[in-house]
C-alpha positions in Angstrom: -36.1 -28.0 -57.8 -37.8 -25.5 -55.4 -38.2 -28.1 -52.7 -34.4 -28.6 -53.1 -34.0 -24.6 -53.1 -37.0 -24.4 -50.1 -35.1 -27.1 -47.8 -32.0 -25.1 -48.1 -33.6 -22.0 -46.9 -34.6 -23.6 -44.1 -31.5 -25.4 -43.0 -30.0 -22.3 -43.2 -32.5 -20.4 -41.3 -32.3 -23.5 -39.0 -28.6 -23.2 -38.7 -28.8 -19.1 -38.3 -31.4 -19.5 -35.8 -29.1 -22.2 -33.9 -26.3 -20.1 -34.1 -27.6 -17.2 -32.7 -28.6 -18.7 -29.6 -24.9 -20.0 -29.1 -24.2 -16.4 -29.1 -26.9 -15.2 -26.4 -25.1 -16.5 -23.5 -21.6 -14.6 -24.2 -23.5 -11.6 -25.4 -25.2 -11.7 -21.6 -21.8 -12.5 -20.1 -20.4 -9.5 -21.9 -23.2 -7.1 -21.0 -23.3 -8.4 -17.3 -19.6 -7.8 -16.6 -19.2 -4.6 -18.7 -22.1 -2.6 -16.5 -20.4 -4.1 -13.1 -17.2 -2.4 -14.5 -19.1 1.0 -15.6 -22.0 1.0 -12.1 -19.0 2.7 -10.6 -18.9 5.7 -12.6 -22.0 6.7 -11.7 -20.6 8.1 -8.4 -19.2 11.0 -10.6 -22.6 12.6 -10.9 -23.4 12.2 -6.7 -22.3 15.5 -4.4 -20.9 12.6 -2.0 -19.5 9.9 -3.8 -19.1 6.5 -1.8 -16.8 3.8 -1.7 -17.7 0.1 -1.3 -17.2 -3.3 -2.3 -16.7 -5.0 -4.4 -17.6 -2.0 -6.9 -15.5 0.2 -5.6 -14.9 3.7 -6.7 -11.4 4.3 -5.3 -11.0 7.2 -3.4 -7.3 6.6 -2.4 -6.6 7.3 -5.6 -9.0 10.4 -6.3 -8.2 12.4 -3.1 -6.7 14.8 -2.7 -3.1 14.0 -0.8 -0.6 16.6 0.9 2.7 17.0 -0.6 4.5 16.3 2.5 4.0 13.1 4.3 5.9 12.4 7.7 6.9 8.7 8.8 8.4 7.3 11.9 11.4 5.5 11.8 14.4 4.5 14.0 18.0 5.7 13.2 20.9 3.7 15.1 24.4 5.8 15.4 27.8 4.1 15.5 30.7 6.0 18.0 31.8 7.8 14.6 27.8 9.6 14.5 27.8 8.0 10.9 23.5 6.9 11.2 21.8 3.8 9.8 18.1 3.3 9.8 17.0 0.6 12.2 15.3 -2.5 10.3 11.8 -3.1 11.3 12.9 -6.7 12.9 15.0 -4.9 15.5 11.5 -3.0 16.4 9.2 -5.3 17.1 7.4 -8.6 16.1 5.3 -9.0 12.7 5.7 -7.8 9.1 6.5 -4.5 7.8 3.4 -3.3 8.1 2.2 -4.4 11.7 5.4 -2.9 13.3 5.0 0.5 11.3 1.4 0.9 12.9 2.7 -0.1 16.5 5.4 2.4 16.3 2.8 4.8 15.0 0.6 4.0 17.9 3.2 4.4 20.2 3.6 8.1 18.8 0.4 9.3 18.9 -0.3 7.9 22.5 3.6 9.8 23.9 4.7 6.6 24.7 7.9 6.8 22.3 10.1 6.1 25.0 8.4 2.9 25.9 9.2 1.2 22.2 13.1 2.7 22.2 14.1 0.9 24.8 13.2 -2.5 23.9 15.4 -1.4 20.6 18.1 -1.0 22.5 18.1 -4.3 24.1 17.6 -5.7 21.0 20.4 -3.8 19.3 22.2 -4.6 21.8 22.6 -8.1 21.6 23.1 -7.7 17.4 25.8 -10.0 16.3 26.0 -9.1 12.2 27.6 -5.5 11.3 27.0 -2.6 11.0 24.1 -3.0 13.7 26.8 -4.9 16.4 28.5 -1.4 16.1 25.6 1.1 17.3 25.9 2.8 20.3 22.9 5.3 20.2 19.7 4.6 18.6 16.8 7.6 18.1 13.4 7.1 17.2 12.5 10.2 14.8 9.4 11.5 12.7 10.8 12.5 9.2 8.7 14.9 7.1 9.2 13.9 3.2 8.4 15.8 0.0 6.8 13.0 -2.3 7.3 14.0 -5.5 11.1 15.0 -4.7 11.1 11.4 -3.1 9.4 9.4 -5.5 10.1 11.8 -8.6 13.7 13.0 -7.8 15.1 10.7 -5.7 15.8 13.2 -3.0 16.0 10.8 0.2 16.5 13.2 2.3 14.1 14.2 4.3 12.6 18.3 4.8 12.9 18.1 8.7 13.3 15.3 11.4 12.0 15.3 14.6 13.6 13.3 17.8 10.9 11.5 19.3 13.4 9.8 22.0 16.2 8.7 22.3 18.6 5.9 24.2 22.0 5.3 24.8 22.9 1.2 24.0 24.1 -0.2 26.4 26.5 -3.5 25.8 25.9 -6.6 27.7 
């Protein structure tokens, strides 16, 4: 009777100690990826914190932003003066994002004028409406509030700027 009672002891121990090593590896895992998540905060504590991958400790979303922000943008006019913003196709070549940052370019080095009239031409030869119909087009820095933007819906912008402007001329 106490063999029987000693061999189950130590199957059980056995099994325990067999089970607990099944368990070391996800324990590890769980340890490894929860410090790579919290190294980050660390960079609370520093005067300068710094931002770098992979760990990063996102600063575009802990600094401090303006409340305005100002965009360029193009605005085409029919003969009525009704305005329609220009799509970024008519602008240039490239996504959404490559054609912002050339007209941006453009702006800071004064050469608006430059980038209009190749929206002209292109205008110009539009086919679908309401584009076909525009006779003017402007190239204009709009300064937005964003939390009447984002929060409020208020499209309109607090002032616009002219940059340059072109008269389209019809082939």
């Amino acid at each position: 009777m106490v063999t029987s009672r000693m061999s189950c002891d130590m199957s059980s121990t056995i099994s325990n100690y067999a089970m607990s090593h099944q368990k070391v590896f996800p324990v590890a895992l769980s340890l490894l990826v929860l410090g790579a998540v919290l190294w980050p905060v660390r960079e609370n504590w520093r005067r300068k914190p710094k931002d770098s991958f992979p760990l990063s400790y996102f600063p575009m979303f802990s600094h401090k932003r303006d409340s305005t922000y100002s965009v360029n943008y193009f605005i085409g006019y029919d003969a009525d003066g009704q305005s329609l913003l220009v799509p970024y196709r008519y602008v240039g070549t490239g996504g959404f994002n490559q054609v912002r940052r050339q007209i941006n370019k453009k702006v800071k080095q004064g050469k608006g004028a430059s980038v209009i009239g190749k929206v002209a031409r292109r205008l110009s030869k539009a086919e679908q409406p309401p584009y076909d119909g525009l006779v003017r087009v402007a190239l204009v820095t709009g300064t937005y509030h964003l939390d009447s933007y984002f929060l409020h819906r208020q499209k309109t912008p607090l002032h616009e700027v002219v940059v340059a402007e072109k008269t389209i001329e019809k082939p």
